[in-house]
N, C-alpha and C positions, 0 to 999 in steps of 0.2 A: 379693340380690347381682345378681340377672338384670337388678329393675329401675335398680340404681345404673351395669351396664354400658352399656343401651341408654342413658339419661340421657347419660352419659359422651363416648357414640360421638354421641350428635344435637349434643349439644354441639362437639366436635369439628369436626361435619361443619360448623355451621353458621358456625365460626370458621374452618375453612379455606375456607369459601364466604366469607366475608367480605374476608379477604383475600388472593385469590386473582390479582391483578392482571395478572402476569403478559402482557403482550401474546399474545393467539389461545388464553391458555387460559380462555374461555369455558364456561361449567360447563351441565349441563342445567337444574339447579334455576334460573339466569338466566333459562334457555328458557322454563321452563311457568311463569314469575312471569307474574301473571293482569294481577296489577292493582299499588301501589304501598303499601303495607302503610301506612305515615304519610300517605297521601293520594290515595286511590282516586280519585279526579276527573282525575289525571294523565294527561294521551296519552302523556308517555314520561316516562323518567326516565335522568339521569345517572348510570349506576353507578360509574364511575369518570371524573374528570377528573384531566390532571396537566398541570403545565405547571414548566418548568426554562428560566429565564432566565438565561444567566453570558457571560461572556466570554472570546473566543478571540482568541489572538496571531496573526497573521501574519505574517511578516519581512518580505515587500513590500510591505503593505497597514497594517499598524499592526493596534490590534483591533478586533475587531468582536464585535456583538452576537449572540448566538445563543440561539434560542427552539426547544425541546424540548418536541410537544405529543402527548399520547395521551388518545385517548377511546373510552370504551365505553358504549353508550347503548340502553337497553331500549323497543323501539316494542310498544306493548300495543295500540293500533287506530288507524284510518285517520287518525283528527286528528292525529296523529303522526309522520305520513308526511313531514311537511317536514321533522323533524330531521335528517333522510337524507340533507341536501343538504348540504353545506360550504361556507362562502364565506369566501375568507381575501382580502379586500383588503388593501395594500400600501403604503405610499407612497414616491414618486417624485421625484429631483430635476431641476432643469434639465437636469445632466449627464450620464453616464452614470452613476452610482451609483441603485443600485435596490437593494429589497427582491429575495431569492429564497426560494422554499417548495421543497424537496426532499425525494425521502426518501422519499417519500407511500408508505404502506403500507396498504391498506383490506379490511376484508372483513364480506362478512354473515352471520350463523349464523340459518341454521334447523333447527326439530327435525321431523326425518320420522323417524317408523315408531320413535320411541324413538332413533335416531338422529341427531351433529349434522354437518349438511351445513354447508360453508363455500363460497361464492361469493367469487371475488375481486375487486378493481376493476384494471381491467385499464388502460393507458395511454392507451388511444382515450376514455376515458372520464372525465380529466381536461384539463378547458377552459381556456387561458390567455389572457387578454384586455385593453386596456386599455379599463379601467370607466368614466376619467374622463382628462383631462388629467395630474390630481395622483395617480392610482390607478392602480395595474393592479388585475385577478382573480385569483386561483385558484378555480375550482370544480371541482368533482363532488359525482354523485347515485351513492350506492350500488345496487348492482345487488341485482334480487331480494329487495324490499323486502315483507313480509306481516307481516298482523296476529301479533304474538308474537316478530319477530326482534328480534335484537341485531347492531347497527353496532359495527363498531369499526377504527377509525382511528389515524395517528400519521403524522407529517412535523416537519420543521426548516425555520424560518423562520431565512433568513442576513442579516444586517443592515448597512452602513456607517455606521451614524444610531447611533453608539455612547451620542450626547446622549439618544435618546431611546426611552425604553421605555412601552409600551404598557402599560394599567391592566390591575393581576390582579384580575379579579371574581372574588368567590365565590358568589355567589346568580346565578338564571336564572330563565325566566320556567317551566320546568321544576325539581323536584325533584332533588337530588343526594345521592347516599347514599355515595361518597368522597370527597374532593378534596385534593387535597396539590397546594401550588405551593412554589418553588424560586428565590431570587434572589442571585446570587455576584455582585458586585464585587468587582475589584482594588482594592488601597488607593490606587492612583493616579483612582479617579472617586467623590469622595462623592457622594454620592445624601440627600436628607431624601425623608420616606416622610409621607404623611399617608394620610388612611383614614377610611371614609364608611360609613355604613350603618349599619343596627341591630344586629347581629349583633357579640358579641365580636369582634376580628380585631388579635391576640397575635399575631406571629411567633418563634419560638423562633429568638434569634440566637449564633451563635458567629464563631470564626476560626482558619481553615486556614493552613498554610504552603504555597507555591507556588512553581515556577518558568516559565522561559522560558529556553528553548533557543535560544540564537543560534547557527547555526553561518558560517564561507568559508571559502573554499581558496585558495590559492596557488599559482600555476606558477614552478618554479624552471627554469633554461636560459637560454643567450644566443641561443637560435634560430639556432645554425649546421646546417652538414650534418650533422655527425655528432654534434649534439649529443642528449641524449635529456633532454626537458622532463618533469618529474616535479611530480606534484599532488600537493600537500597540504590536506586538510580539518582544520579548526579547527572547536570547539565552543564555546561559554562560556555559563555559567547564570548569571542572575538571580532570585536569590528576594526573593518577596514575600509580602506578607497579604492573604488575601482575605474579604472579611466574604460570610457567609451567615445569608440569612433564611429561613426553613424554615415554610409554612404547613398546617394538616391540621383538614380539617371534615369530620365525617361527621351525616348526616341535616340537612341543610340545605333549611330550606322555601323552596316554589316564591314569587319576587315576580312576581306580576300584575298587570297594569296595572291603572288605579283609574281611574273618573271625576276630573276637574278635578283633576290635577297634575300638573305645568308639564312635570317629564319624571321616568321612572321611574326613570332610573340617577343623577338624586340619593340614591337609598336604596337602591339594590343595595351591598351590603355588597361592599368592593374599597379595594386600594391602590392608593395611587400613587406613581411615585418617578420623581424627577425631580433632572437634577444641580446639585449645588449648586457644586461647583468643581473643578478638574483638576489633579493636580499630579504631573507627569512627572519621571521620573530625570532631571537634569541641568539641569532649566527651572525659570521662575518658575511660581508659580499661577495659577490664569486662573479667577474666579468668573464665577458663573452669577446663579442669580437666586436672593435668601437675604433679600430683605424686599420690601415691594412698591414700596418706593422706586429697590430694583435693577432688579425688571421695568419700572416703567414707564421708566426711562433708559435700559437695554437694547435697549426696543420704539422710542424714540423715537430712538436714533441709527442705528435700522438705517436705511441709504442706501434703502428700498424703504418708510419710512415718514414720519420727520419731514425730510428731503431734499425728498420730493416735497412735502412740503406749503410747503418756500420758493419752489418754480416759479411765477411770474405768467405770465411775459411770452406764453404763448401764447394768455392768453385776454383780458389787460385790456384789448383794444381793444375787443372784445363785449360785457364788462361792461361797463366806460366806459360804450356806449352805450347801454346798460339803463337804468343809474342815475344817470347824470347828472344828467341833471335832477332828482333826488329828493333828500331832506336827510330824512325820517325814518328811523329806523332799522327801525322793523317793516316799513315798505313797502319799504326797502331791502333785508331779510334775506327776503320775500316772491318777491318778483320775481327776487332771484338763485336762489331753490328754484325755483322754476316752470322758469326757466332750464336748469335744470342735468336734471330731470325730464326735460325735454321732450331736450334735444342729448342725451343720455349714457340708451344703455340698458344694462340690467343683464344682461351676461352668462351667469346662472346660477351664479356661482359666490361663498362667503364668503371669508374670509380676511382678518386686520390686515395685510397687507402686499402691494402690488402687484404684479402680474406684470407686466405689459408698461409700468408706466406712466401717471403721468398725462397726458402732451402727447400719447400714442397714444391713448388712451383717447376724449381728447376729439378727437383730429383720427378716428380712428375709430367714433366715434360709439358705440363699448359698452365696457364695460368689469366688473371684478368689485366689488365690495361697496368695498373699502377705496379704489379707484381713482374712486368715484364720490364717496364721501362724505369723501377728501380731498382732492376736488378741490372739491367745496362748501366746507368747512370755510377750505381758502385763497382762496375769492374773498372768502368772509362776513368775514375777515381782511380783505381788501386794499381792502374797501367800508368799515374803520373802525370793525367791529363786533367785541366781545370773543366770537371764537369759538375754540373747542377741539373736536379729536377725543375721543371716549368708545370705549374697549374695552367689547365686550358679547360676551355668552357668550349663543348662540342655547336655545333650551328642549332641544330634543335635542342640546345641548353639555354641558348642566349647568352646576351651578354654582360659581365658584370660591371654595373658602374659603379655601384659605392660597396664598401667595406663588407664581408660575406664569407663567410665559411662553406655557404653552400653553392655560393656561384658556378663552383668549378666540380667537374665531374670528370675530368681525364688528364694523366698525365706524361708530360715527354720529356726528352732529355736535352740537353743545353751543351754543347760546348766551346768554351772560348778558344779563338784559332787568331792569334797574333792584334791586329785590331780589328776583327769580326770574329763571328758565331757559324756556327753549324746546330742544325735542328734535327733531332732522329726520333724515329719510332719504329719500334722491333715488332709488335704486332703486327706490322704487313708485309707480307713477306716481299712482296714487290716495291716499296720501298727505297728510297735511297738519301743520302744525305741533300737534309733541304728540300726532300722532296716528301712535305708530309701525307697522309691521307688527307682528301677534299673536305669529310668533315670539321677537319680540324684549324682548316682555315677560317679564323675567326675575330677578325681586330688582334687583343692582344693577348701573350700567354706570362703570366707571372714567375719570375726565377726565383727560387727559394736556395738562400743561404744556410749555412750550418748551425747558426745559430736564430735563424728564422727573419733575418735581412730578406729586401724582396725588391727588386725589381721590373720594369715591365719590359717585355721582347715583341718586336712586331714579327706575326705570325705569318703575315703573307710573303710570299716570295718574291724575290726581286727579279730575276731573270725570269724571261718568256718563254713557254711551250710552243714549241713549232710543229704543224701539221702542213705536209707538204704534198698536195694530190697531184697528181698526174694522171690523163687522160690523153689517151689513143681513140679517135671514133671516126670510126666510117658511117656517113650518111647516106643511107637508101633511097633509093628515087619516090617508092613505098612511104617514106617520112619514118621508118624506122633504123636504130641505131645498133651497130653491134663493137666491140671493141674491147679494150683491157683499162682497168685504173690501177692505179698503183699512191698507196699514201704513207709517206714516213712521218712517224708520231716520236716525240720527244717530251723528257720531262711528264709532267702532270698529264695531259692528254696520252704520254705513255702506260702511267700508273694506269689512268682510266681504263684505257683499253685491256691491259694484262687482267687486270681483278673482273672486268665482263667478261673478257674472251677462255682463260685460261680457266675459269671455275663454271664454264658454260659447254654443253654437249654442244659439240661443233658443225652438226644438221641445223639443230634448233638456232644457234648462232647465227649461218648463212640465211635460215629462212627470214628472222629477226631483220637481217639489213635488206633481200629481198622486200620486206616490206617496209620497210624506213623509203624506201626509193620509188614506191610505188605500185610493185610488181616486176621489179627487173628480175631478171633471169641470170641465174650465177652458174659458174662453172672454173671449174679449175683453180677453186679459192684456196690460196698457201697464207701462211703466217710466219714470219721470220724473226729471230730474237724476242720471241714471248718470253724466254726464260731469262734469257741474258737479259739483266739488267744495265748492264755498260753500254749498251748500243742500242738507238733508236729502235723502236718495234714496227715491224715493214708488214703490209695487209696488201695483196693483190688478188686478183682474178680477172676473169674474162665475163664480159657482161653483154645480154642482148635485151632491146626495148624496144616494143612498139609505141608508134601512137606520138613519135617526140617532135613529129614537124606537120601543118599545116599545108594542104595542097590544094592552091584556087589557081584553078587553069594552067598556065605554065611558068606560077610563082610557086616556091614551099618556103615558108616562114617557121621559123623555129628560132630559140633561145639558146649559145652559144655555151651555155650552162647546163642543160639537160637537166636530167635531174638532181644536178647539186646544185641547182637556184634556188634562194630564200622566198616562201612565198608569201609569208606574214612577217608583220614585223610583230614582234611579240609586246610591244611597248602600245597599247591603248587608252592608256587613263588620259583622261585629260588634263591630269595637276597629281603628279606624285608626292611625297612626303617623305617617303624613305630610299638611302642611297640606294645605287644601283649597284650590285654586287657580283663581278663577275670571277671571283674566286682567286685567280690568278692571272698573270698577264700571260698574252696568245699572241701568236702570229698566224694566219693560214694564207698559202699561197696556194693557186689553181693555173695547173699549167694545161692547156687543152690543145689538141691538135686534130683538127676535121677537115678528113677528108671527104671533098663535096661532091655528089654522083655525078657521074657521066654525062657530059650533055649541059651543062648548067654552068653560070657564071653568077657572081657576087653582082647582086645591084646596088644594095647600100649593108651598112654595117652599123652599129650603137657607135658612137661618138667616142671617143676616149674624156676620162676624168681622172681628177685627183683632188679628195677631198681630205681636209685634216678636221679635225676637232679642235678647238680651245684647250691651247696648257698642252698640248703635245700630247692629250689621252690618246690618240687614235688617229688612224687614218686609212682612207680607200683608194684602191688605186686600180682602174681596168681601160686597158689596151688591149687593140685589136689588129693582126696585121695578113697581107692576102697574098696570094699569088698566084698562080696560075688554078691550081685545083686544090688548096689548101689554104685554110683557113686556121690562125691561131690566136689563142688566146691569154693573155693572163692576167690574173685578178690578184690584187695582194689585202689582204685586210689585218690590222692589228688593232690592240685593246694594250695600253700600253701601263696604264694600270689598273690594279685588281679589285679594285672601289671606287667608285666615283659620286660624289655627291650629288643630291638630290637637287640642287639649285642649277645645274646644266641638265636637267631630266628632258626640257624641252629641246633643246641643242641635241641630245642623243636621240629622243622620237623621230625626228625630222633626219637626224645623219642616217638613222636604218631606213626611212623611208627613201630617202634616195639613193641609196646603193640597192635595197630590194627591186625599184623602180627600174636602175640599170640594168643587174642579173635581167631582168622579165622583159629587157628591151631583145628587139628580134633582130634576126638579118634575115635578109629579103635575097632568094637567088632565083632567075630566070631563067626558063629555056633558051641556049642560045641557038 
């Protein structure tokens, strides 16, 4: 009987610990939790998240959005410490309509002496800020932050953007042990809901009855002297239906970031809702976007998109005199990129749709992403050439799978060239046809026609970037090395290097690969065609290393690789889910020649291979050949496409472990 009551009562306790939610009623057992029961590796963990998204009337304003957030959050040690911070960005329109965060209510629990102490966040302690042009901030750092407390938080975000609601994630890059979200529409805004991730994500839906309270008043009187004016208040209600989505996960694993995928919140488990069309008491309907045929017409009659791309007249006197004289069309669509690269910088900012402008843009000389690349796109037009704008969703945009207006946040240009395409973007100045920025590698980019037709364009490249190293090294009897490398980069891997190297102080640069390498020792370091774009970009110097070979008695063992051997394989899960994403397809080839100190002969060497992967993705290849005092090497490695699905994940864990295993294999030379 004793032990069925104590059973009873842990039971009890540990269901009222469980759901205990309550905002500030924070439990001890929250306190002295050590570690994360489902995943002791945790710095912190969600114990509760909530979030309540509905709709509120206002008689002068119409309705608005309103966001209801509470959180309570367990910091178990210092890696943790950044959960503590809150940052609620905002977005902003030309006018005065703006997001507001009110409400803020914060505090931290700590446990002293068996005791729980509460710390509060005090006002001076919440920052408001504009972040960006298109952003404002909210932040705060919770106060009295130690190994073992719990945060916990709650505010209301106020909205005018009733169009648009913000994605409810369920996964984080931390553990979650509640979550309940909440989404009310009026019948008056359908909403389609789509949803992403691995994780089931059911919402349990129903429907409420509702009203709306209209009330005026009325002054009755002729406003004489002695007249007395008498108010009357009037009421009247409107009911309606309101649909609710009702979400609840409990023990939700932490997603972490992974090597080579393209971005993490394609597979964070999360909806989205977005409106599909409006329909008010006493009005027509006004749709939104309900197939991809409606987003791209939508996107293209906005006056801040396909408007601006009919402007010539401010720049075809400049072109004119570019192209005049020229009749091909690659040299044509050449010389208007360079153009447009060189007059027009990139502001810093993405966005399909202009802010200020394309005739400011160009008379001021910068401009944001959509303002530069339709302003290319209408010259590449007005030179004769079949061009179109592409909608592209940047890598930390994600990807869009079904129908969306807001999918996409960057735009580039398209041109048809006989039976294929060329791909441009004028914002980098380094740059080149087909060779876009790495962000913007991203599955697919949508072509918008003139009258808002749309096709999809694959984004990734089809030819290969080649990095080709060469190595000179003389080996020391010491076990250290000194010698020159020399590596030509092409393509993508060219792009890469120009936009670090050329907008990098070239001390800091040098010291940067000095320690990418371990501590080598640089000297004499050149750069060749950083500017030129036409011709591979060339990186050499002369390099000295200690410490690169192994000396037991009248053996030195060392890796033929030095320090360009791989020494992790970056691939450890043991069961991936999302493809592997290697941006673009690569080739690197490793050409090494070492010569071997005085006095010493080759005893053995790594074996030679050649490995391929399934479907022709890739393959490895490392030869070794000897001869009197020199020793050479080369290694050939490609990735032969620039995605590869998640269902060969284990096929590629094992292909890097044994090419890593080979780099790390040694040769053995002996006194002779």
């Amino acid at each position: 009987m004793r032990i069925t009551l104590v059973l009873f009562s842990l039971c009890f306790t540990l269901t009222a610990f469980a759901q205990n939610y309550k905002f500030g009623k924070v439990s001890e057992e929250e306190l002295e939790e050590k570690f994360n029961p489902l995943d002791s590796s945790a710095s912190a963990t969600y114990l509760y998240k909530y979030r309540k998204t509905y709709f509120r009337y206002d008689q002068s304003e119409g309705f608005k959005l309103i966001t209801e957030i509470q959180e309570r959050l367990k910091i178990y040690n210092k890696d943790g410490f950044d959960y503590a911070t809150k940052k609620v960005r905002l977005h902003k329109s030309g006018g005065n309509e703006e997001l507001i965060v009110g409400n803020i209510k914060a505090y931290t629990y700590n446990l002293l002496e068996g005791k729980i102490e509460d710390t509060k966040l005090t006002k001076d302690g919440v920052f408001k800020s504009e972040y960006n042009k298109y952003l404002n901030e909210t932040k705060f750092t919770m106060p009295n932050i130690k190994e073992g407390c719990v945060v916990e938080f709650r505010y209301t975000i106020e909205s005018p953007f009733y169009y648009y609601v913000d994605d409810f994630n369920f996964q984080y890059a931390i553990p979650v042990k509640k979550l309940e979200a909440i989404f009310e529409a009026p019948e008056y805004y359908n909403f389609k809901v789509s949803t992403r991730g691995y994780l089931s994500v059911v919402p349990k839906t129903e429907t409420k009855r509702d009203k709306i309270t209209f009330r005026s008043k009325t002054r009755s009187g002729d406003g004489g002297i002695n007249t007395v004016t008498r108010t009357t208040f009037h009421s009247s209600d409107l009911e309606f239906t309101k649909h609710i989505s009702t979400y609840s996960f409990t023990d939700v694993p932490a997603l972490a970031d992974e090597p080579y995928v393209n971005s993490i919140n394609n597979y964070r488990a999360a909806a989205k809702y977005e409106l599909s069309y409006r329909k008010l008491p006493r009005s027509t309907i006004k749709y939104f976007s309900t197939t991809w045929e409606d987003v791209a017409k939508t996107i293209y009659e906005n006056p801040s998109f396909g408007t601006e791309l009919d402007k010539t007249g401010y720049y075809e006197e400049e072109v004119d005199a570019i192209i005049g004289t020229v009749s091909d069309p690659m040299m044509r669509m050449g010389l208007i990129f360079d153009f447009v690269k060189s007059k027009v910088k990139w502001n810093g900012y993405h966005g399909i749709y202009t802010n200020d402008g394309v005739r400011r843009a160009f008379k001021n000389q910068t401009g944001n992403v959509a303002e530069i690349n339709l302003m290319l796109t209408s010259m590449l037009k007005y030179a004769g050439l079949n061009a179109y704008p592409v909608l592209v969703s940047t890598r930390k945009n994600g990807v869009p799978l079904f129908p969306t207006r807001e999918g996409y946040n960057y735009v580039i240009s398209y041109v048809k060239m006989g039976d294929g395409y060329i791909l441009l973007d004028a914002t980098n100045k380094y740059g080149a046809p087909n060779i876009l920025p790495y962000k913007t590698l991203n599955w697919q980019g949508r072509v918008i026609a003139e009258k808002g037709g749309s096709a999809l364009v694959d984004l990734y490249p089809k030819e290969k970037s080649k990095n080709t190293i060469s190595l000179m090294v003389k080996l020391n009897e010491d076990g250290s090395i000194d010698g020159r490398c020399r590596s030509i980069k092409t393509k993508h891997g060219a792009l890469s290097y120009r936009e670090k190297y050329n907008g990098a102080d070239e001390e800091a640069f040098i010291e940067k690969l000095e320690n990418k390498h371990g501590g080598l020792e640089i000297s004499e370091f050149k750069v060749v065609n950083n500017l030129d774009l036409s011709k591979p970009v060339v990186e050499s110097f002369k390099f000295i290393k200690e410490s690169q070979a192994d000396i037991i008695g009248d053996k030195i063992y060392f890796s033929p690789m030095f320090f360009l051997k791989t020494d992790e394989n970056p691939f450890k899960l043991e069961k991936r889910e999302f493809p592997i994403d290697f941006g673009y397809p690569s080739t690197t080839r490793y050409q090494i020649i070492i010569n071997l100190p005085e006095g010493y002969k080759v005893e053995s060497v790594p074996e030679p291979i050649a490995m391929s992967l399934p479907d022709n993705l890739g393959i490895f290849k490392f030869k070794t050949s000897v001869n009197a005092s020199t020793l050479r090497l080369l290694v050939d490695t490609e990735i032969n496409e620039p995605i590869i699905s998640a269902l060969y994940y284990e096929t590629i864990k094992e292909y890097f472990k044994k090419f890593i295993e080979k780099e790390n294999e040694q040769v053995v030379l002996t006194k002779v």
